[in-house]
C-alpha positions in Angstrom: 0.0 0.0 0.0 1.1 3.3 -0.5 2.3 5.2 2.4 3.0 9.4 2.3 5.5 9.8 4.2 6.3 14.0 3.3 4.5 16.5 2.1 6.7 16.7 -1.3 6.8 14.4 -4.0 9.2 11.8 -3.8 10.7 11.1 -7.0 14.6 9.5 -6.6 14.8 7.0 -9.6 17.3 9.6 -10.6 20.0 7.4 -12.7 18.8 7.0 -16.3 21.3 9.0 -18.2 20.3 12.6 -18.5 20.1 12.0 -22.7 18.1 9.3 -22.6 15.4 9.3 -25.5 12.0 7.9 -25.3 12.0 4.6 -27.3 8.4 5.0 -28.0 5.4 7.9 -26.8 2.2 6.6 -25.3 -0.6 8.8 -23.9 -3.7 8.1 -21.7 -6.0 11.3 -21.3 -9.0 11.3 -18.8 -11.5 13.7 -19.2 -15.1 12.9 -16.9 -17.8 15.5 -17.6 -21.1 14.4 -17.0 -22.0 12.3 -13.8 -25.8 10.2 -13.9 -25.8 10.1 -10.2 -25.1 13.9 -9.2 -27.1 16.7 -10.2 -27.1 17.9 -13.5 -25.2 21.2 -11.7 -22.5 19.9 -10.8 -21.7 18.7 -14.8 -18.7 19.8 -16.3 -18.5 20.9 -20.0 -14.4 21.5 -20.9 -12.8 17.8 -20.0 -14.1 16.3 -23.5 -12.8 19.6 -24.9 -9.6 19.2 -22.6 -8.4 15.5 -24.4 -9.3 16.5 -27.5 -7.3 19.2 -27.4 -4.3 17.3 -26.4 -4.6 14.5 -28.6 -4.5 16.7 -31.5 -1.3 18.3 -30.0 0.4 14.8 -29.2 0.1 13.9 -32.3 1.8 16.6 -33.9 4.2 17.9 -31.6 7.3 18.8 -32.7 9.5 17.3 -29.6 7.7 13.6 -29.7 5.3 12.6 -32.0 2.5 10.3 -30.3 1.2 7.6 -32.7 -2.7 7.8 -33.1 -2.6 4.0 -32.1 -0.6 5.1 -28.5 -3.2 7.9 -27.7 -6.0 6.2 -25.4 -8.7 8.4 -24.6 -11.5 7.8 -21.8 -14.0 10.6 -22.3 -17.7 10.9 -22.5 -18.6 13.4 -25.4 -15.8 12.6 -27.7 -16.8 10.6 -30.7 -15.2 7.3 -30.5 -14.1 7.1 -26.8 -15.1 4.7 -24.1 -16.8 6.5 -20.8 -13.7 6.9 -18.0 -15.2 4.6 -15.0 -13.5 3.6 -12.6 -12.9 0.3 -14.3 -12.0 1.6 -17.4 -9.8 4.1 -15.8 -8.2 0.4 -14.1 -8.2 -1.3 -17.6 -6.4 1.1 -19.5 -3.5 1.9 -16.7 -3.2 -2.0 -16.0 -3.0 -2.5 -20.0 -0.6 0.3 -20.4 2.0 -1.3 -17.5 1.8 -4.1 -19.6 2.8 -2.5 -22.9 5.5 0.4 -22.0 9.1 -0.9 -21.6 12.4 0.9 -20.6 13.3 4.1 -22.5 9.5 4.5 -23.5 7.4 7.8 -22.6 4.0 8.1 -21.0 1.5 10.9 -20.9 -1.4 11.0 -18.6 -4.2 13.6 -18.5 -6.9 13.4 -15.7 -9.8 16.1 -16.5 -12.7 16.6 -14.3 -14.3 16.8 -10.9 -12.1 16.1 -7.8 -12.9 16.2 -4.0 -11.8 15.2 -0.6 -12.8 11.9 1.6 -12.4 10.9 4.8 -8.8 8.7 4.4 -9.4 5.2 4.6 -5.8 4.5 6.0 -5.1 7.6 8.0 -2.1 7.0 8.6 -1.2 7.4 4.8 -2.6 10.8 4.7 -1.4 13.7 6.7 -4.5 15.8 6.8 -6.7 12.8 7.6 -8.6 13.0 3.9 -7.9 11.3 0.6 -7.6 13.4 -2.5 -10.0 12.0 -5.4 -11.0 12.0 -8.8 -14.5 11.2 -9.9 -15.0 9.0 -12.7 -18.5 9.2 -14.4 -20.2 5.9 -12.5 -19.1 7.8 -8.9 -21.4 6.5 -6.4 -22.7 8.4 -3.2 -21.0 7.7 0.1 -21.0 4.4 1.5 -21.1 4.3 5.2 -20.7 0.9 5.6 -17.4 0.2 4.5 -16.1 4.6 4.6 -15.8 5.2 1.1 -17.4 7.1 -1.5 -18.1 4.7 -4.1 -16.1 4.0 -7.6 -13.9 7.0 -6.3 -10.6 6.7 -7.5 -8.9 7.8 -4.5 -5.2 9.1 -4.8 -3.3 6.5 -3.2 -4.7 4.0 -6.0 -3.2 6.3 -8.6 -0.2 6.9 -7.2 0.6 3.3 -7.8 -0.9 2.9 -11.4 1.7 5.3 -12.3 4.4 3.5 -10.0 3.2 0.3 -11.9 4.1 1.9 -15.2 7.1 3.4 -14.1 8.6 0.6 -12.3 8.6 -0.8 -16.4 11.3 2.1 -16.4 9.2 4.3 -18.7 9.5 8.0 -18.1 5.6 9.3 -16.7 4.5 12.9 -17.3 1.1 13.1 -15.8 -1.4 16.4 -15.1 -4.1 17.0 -13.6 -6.9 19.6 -14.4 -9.3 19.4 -11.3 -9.4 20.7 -8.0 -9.8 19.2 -4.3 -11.3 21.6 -2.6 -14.6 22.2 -0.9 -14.1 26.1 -0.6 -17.3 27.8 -1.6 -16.7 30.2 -4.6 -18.4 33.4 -5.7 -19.1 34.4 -9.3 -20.1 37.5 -11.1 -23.4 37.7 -12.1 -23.9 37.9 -15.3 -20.8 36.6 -16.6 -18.8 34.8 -19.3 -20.2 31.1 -18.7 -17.5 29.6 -15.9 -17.2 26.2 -14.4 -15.1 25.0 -11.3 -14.0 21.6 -11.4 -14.9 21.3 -7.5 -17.2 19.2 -5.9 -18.2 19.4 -1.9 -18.2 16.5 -0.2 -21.6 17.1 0.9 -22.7 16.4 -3.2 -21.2 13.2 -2.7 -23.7 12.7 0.9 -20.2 12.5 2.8 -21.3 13.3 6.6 -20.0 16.7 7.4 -19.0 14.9 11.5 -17.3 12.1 9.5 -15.3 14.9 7.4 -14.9 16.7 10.5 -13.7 13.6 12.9 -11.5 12.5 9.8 -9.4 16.4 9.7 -9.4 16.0 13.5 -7.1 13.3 13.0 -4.2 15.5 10.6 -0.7 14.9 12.7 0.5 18.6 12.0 -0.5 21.0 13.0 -1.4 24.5 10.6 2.0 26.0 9.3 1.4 28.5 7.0 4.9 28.2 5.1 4.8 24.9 4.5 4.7 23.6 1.2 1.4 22.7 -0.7 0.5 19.0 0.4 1.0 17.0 -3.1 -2.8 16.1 -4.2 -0.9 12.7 -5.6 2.5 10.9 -4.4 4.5 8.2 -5.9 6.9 5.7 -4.1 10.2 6.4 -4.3 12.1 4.3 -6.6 15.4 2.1 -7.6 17.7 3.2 -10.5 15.3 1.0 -12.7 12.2 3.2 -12.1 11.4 5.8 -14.6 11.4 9.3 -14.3 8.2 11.4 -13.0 6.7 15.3 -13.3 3.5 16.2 -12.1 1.2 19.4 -12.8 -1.7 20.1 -11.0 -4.0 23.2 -11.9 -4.6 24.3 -8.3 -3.6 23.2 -4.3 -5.6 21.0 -2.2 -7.4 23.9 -0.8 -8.0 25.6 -3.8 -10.2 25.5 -6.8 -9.7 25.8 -10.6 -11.8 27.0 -13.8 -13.0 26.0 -16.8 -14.0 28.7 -19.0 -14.2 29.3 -22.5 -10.9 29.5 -24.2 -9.0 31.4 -25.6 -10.0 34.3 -24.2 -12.2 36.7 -26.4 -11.7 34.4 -30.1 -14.6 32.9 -31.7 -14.7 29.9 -32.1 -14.0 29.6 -28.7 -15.1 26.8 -26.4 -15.6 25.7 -22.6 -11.8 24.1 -21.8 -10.1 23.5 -18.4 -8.5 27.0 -18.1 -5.0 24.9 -16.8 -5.3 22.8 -19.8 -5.2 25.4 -22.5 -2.9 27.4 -20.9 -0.4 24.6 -20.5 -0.4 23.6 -24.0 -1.1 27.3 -25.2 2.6 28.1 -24.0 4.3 24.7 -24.8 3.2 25.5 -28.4 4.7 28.8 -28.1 7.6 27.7 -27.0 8.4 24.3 -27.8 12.0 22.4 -26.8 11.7 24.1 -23.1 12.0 22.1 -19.5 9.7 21.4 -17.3 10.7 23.7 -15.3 10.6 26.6 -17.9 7.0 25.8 -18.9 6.0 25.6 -15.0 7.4 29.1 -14.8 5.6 30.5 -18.1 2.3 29.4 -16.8 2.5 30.8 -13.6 3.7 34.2 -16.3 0.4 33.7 -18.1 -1.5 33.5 -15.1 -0.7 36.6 -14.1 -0.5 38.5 -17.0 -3.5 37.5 -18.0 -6.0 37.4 -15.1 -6.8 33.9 -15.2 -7.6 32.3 -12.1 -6.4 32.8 -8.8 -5.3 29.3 -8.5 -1.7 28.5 -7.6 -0.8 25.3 -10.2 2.0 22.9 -8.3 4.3 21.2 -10.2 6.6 18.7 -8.8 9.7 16.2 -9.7 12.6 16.6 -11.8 11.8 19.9 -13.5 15.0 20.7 -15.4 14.0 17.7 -17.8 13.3 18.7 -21.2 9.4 18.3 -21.6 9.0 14.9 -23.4 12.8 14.2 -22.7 13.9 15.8 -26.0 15.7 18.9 -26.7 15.7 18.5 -30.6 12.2 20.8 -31.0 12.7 23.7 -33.5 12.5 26.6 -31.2 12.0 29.0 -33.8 8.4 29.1 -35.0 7.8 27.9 -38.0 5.8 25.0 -40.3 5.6 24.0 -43.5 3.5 26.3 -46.0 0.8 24.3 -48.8 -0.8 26.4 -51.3 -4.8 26.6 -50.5 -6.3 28.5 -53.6 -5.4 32.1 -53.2 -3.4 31.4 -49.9 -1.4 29.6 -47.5 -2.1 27.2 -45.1 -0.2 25.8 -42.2 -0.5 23.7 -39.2 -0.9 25.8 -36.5 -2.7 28.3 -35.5 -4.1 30.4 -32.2 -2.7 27.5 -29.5 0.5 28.4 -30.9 0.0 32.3 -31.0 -1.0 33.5 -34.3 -4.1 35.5 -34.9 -5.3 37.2 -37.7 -3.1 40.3 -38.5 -0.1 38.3 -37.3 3.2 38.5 -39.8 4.8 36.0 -41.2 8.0 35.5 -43.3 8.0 32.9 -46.3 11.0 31.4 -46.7 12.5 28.9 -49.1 14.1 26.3 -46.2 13.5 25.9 -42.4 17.7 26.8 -42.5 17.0 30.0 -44.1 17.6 33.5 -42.0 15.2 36.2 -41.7 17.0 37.9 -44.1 16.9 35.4 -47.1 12.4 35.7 -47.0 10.9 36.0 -50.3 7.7 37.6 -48.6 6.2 38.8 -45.8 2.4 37.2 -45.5 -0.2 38.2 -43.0 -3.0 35.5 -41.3 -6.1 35.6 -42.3 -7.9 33.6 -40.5 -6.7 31.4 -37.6 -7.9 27.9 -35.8 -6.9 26.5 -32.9 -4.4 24.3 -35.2 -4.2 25.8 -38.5 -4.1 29.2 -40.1 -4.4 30.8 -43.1 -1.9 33.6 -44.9 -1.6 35.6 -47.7 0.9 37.8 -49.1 2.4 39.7 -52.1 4.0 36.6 -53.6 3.3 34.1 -57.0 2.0 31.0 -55.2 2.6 29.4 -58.9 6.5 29.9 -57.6 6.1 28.2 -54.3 9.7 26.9 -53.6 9.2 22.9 -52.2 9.6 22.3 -48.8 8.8 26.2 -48.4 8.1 27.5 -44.5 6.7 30.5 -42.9 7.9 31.9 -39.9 6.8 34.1 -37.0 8.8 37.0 -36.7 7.5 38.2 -33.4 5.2 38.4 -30.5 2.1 40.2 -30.8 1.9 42.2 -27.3 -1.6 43.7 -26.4 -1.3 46.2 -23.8 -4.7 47.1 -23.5 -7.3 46.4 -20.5 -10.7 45.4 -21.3 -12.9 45.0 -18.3 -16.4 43.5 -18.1 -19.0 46.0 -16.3 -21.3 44.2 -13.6 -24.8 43.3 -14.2 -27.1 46.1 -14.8 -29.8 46.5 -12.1 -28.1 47.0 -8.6 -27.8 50.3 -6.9 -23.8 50.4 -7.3 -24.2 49.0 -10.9 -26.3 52.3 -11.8 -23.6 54.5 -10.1 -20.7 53.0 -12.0 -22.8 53.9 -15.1 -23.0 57.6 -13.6 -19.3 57.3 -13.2 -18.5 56.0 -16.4 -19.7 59.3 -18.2 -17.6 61.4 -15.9 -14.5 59.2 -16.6 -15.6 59.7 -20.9 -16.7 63.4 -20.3 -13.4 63.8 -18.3 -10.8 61.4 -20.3 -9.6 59.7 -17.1 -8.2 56.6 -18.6 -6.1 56.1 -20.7 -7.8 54.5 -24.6 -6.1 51.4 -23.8 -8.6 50.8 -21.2 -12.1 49.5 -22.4 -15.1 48.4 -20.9 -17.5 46.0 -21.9 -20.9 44.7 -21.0 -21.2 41.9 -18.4 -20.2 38.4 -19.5 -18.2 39.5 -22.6 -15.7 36.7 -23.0 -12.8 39.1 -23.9 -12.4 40.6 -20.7 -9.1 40.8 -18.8 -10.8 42.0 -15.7 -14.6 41.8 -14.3 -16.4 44.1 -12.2 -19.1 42.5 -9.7 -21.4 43.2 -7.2 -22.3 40.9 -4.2 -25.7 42.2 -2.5 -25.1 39.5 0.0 -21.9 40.3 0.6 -20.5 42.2 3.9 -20.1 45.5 1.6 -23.2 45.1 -0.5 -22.2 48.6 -1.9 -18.7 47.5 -3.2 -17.5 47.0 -6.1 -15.2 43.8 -6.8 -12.2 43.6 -9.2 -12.4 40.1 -9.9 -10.2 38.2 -12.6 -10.9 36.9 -15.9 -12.8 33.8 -14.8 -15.2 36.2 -12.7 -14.9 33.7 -9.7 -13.3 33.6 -6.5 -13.4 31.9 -3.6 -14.9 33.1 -0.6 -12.3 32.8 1.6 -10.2 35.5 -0.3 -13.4 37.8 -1.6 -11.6 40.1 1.1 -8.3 40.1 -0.7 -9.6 41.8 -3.8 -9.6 45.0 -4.5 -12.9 46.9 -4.2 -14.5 50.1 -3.9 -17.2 51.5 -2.4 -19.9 53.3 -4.1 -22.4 54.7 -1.6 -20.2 57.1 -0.2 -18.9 58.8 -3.2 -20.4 61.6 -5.6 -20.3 60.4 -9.6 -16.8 62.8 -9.7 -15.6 60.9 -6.7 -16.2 57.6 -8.1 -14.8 57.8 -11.5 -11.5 59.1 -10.0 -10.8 56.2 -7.9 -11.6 53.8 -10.5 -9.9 55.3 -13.3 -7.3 55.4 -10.6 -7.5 51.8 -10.0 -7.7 50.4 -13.6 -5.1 52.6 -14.0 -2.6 51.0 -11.4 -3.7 47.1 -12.7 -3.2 47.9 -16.4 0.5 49.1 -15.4 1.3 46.2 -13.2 0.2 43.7 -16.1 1.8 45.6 -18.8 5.0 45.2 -16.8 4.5 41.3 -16.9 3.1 41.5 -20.3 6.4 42.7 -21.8 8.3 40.1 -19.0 6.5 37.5 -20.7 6.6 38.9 -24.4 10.5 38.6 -24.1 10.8 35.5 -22.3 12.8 32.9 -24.6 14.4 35.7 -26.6 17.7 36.9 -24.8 21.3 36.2 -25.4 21.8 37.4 -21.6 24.0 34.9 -19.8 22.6 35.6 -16.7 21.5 34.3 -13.3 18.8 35.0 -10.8 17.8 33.3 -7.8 15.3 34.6 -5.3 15.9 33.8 -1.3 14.1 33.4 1.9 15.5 34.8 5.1 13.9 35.9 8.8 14.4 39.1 9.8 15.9 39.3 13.3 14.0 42.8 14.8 16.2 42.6 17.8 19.3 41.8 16.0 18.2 44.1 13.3 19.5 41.8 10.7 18.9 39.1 8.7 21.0 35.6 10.3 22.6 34.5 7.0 21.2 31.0 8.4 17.7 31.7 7.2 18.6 32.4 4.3 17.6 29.8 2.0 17.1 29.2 -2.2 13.9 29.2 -3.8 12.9 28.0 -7.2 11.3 30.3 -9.7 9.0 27.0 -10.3 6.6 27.3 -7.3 4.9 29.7 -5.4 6.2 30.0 -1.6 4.3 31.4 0.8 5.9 33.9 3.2 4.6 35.6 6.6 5.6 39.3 8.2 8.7 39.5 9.2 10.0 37.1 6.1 12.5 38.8 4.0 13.1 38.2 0.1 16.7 38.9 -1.3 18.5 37.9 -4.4 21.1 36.2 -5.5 21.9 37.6 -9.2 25.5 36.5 -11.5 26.9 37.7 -15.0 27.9 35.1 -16.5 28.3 36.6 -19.8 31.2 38.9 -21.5 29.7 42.0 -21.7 28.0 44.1 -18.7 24.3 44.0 -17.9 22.0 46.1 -16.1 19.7 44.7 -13.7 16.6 46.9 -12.1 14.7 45.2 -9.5 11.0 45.8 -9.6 8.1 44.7 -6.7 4.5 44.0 -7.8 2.5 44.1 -5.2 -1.5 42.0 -4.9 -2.6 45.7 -4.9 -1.2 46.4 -8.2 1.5 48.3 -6.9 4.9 48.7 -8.5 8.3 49.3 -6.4 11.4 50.0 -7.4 13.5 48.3 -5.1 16.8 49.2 -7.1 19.2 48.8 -9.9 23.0 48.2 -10.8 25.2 47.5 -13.4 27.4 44.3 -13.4 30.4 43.3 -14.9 31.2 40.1 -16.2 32.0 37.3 -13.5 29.8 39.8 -10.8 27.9 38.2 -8.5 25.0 40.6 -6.1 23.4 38.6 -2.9 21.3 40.9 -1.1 18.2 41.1 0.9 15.4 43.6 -0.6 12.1 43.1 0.4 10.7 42.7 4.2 7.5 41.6 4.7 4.7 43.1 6.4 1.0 42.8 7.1 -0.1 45.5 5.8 -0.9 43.9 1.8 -1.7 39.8 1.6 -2.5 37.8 -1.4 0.0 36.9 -5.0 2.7 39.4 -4.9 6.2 39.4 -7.7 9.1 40.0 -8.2 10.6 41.0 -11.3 14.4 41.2 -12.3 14.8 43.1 -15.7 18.1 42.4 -17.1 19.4 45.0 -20.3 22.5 45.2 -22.1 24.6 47.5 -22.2 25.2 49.7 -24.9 28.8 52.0 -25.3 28.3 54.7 -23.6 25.0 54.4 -21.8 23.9 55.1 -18.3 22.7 53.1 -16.1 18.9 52.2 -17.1 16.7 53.3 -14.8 13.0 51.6 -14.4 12.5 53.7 -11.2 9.4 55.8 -13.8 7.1 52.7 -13.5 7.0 52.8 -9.6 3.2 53.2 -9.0 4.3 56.1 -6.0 6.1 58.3 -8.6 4.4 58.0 -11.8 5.5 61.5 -12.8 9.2 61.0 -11.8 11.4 62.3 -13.6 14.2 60.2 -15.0 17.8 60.9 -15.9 18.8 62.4 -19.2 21.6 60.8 -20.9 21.7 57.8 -23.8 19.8 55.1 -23.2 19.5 51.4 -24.5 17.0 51.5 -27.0 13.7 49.9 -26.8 13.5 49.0 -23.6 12.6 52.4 -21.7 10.5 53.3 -24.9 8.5 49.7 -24.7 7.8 50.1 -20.8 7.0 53.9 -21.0 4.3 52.8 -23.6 3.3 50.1 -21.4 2.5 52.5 -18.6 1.7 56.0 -20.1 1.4 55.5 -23.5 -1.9 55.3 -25.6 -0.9 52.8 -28.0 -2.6 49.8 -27.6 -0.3 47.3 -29.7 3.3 47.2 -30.4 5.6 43.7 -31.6 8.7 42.4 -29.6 11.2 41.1 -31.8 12.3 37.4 -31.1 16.1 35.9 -31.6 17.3 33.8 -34.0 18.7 30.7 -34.0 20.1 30.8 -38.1 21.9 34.0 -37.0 23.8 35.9 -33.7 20.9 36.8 -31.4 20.4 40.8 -30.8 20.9 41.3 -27.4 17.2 42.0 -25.9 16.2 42.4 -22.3 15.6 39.3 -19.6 13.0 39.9 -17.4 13.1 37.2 -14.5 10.2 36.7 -12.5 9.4 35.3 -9.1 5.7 35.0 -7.8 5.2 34.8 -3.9 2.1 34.3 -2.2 1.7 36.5 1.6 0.0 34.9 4.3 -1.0 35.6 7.8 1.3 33.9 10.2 
């Protein structure tokens, strides 16, 4: 039987070679959306949409290839598929531990509903409760023998996957579903959302059995602990494969499905995890683990997904698939489709209509050798259409087109509450004053309730404590009730239509600079030549010492999302390893949407910087970042100087002098400017790439002790 013995995921088969290549791909994706025996409510919509998705990328991703015939899918609502119950679920694992052998890869994909039961070994489980996932034949509660029936209860799946990779086959496996009972609010009115939640009181669990069962947890509450792993493997021998595990959100948490991608047509109801995972592998293909964990968490927070924290776990500086040999410059292979060109890929892998590409006559060709630049026309979520100036009659063989850059959107759209309530009606009062008065900048837009293109969403809670508040709530338009206090708000019955519109023209104002900041961060992620390095650390600050004891100081990855406590204190450990100087400019972004410069520096090569920045208080909790923005260094250039985008000094003025170009041009735009698009170049790999920023960022989650 499986026994959790810590918190963390134990993964130590360690000792296949570093370069080892899967011999063969297999997948098995899960996706459970409707249940018979629960009420229709509590159905799920984005799981079918969830494997079909990743099929479809599996089977033509560039790092592995998955054969149709290795891609098992158990989903109701996808043509073709078997239901996932609990003995399917069985069948296929069981059948799959038969089949893989050493050197082979395995993918695994559970999409649905998850909850929390009383642990039927408690000694197995810290917290007294057993993480599950609900096949579609879930049963209620069974009191007789104190388990909820066909549940396929986390210790069972931790070893399926041990089964498969004690065969010494590598195991990738995510889940998109949450195990939390915390109650959630959402915005009335809103973009249809769905959270992949279920309370055990759905499932008839006894709320004194729950209770007795968390009496029974042998730790005791400790706020900076890591997230408990929702699934755990047994450690293994140098024969075991390899495993990394995603989850979308902690054990206490809860995570979306919504329709995706944001604001397209076309769109449909997908686990908001899901997309986003393969939304930015796609972008970026022939990353790590490790690299994808941390552009997710980017996307997240750039673009107002969820408030979920995803986990990821094991041996995260693997490349994903266990290949490096992905083309990581965008490009595919061009056929002639009447008038235009079509290619296989599309808006999971970042193109849009109005996007430019270059046609070339090779994949090996540089930029410079493209015999014309062609524009989409239409995009799908795997295959696009282009056209340019160009005789399609002379279409070279084996012709490509390229992406030449990312698209960065630096405007705000943000989804007005329902119409009817008395701070609803005094928004709209506000809303002329803010037009009549140009408050916010054009980049800012608002939109009626529920449109699906919204980066934030305004709400109102009659039943709330502050019935007259208004909520800035993310793009999902759902948050848990435990945090509904976190968010920002304002009030509305205390303030005159002038009054209004000034503080939330001021508010909007604040978010759209803090996620431009991250929106550029993320834009130029993947493209620098910089050979730097950036590590973020944990101290304790000693108030009677003054000081921070160089023993608590302590590394953290860039991977996960630590929680800290007052009185915790965040430094960084930055190195040059490159031969040309750098600038660095450290930037803190706090849950309120504020910005703090925190300091800058130039650095030689061979520098190294370890110092303590940040000390944390009470006084803001909730997601907070920081952000490292690495520039070259141009001959005769001052130091650069980010200290304009501080949210306390908005009107600072900043040093005169030559400056790297683009950078301060790109981020002044991003926080003052009224253009609302603009195109970040990416490197090459045919040619020497152009030195462009770094922007390194760490994402921190404040707590109360």
């Amino acid at each position: 039987m499986l026994r959790r013995s810590s918190l963390l995921l134990t993964l130590l088969a360690l000792l296949l070679p570093a370069a080892a290549l899967a011999r063969e791909a297999h997948a098995l994706l899960i996706g459970a959306s409707t249940y018979p025996s629960l009420d229709e409510r509590f159905w799920l919509k984005g799981p079918a949409n969830d494997v079909d998705l990743v099929a479809r990328f599996l089977a033509g991703n560039p790092a592995l290839p998955f054969a149709p015939e290795n891609i098992t899918v158990l989903a109701d609502g996808v043509e073709g598929a078997a239901d996932p119950t609990l003995a399917a679920i069985r069948a296929e694992f069981a059948a799959l531990a038969q089949e893989v052998e050493a050197g082979d890869f395995v993918y695994l994909h559970f999409s649905g509903h998850g909850s929390q039961t009383p642990a039927t070994d408690p000694e197995s489980e810290l917290d007294g409760l057993d993480e599950i996932f609900l096949p579609t034949d879930i049963g209620p509660w069974n009191d007789t023998v104190g388990t909820v029936e066909n549940a396929l209860v986390d210790d069972e799946i931790g070893a399926m996957i041990d089964a498969i990779r004690a065969r010494g086959a590598d195991v990738w496996v995510v889940f998109d579903s949450c195990h939390s009972g915390t109650a959630t609010r959402a915005a009335p009115g809103g973009d249809e959302v769905r959270m992949r939640q279920l309370p055990p009181e759905a499932l008839a669990i006894p709320a004194l059995t729950l209770a007795e069962a968390e009496s029974r947890s042998r730790t005791l509450p400790d706020p900076q602990a890591p997230p408990e792993v929702p699934v755990v493997a047994v450690a293994g021998d140098g024969d075991r494969g390899r495993l990394v595990a995603f989850f979308a959100a902690q054990t206490n948490e809860t995570t979306p499905e919504k329709n995706m991608p944001k604001g397209k047509a076309g769109r449909r109801l997908q686990g908001v995890f899901t997309y986003t995972l393969f939304e930015t592998l796609a972008e970026r293909p022939g990353i790590t683990y490790r690299q994808l964990a941390q552009e997710v968490l980017r996307k997240y927070g750039t673009q107002n997904l969820a408030r979920a924290t995803p986990l990821f776990e094991g041996d995260l500086d693997l490349p994903v698939f266990g290949r490096t040999e992905a083309d990581r410059i965008l490009q595919w292979p061009a056929s002639r489709a009447g008038d235009a060109l079509q290619l296989p890929a599309g808006r999971l892998h970042g193109l849009e209509a109005g996007s430019e590409l270059l046609l070339l006559a090779s994949p090996a060709d540089p930029d410079e050798a493209a015999l014309a630049v062609f524009t989409v026309n239409t995009a799908e979520t795997f295959s696009a259409q282009a056209s340019g100036d160009f005789d399609l009659d002379a279409l070279p063989p084996g012709a490509v087109l390229r992406k030449t850059g990312t698209t960065l959107n630096l405007s705000l759209t943000v989804a007005l509450p329902a119409p009817g309530s008395a701070p609803a009606d005094a928004l709209d009062a506000a809303l002329q004053v803010i037009t009549r008065d140009g408050l916010t900048s054009p980049r800012i837009r608002f939109v009626p309730a529920g449109d699906g293109e919204a980066d934030l969403r305004l709400a109102v809670f009659a039943d709330s404590v502050r019935p007259d508040a208004l909520w800035f709530l993310t793009a999902a338009g759902v948050v848990d009730e435990s945090t509904l206090a976190q968010l920002p708000s304002i009030s509305t019955g205390d303030k005159t239509p002038e009054d209004l519109a000034h503080a939330v023209a001021e508010s909007l104002t604040r978010m759209s600079r803090a996620l431009n900041l991250m929106k550029v961060g993320a834009a130029t992620a993947g493209a620098s030549a910089l050979q730097v390095e950036a590590e973020m650390v944990r101290g304790r600050y000693d108030a009677v010492r003054e000081e921070v004891p160089p023993a608590s100081r302590t590394g953290l990855s860039a991977a996960s999302v630590p929680r800290l406590v007052p009185d915790d204190t965040l430094g960084l450990r930055l190195a040059n390893a490159g031969a040309a100087p750098v600038d660095f400019n450290i930037l803190y972004v706090g849950s309120d949407y504020s910005i703090t410069f925190m300091g800058n520096g130039r650095m030689q090569p061979g520098d190294r910087l370890d110092e303590d920045f940040v000390l944390i208080t009470d006084t803001s909790l909730g997601r907070e970042r920081m952000i490292v923005v690495f520039s070259p260094v141009t001959p005769g250039s001052v130091l650069e100087d980010l200290s304009f985008l501080a949210q306390d000094a908005v009107d600072r003025t900043r040093a005169a002098g030559a400056r790297p170009p683009g950078l301060g041009e790109l981020l002044e735009t991003a926080g003052f400017g009224d253009t609302t698009r603009a195109a970040v170049s990416l490197s090459r790999r045919k040619k020497t790439p152009e030195p462009v920023p770094l922007f390194v960022q760490f994402e921190v989650e404040t707590v109360t002790p």
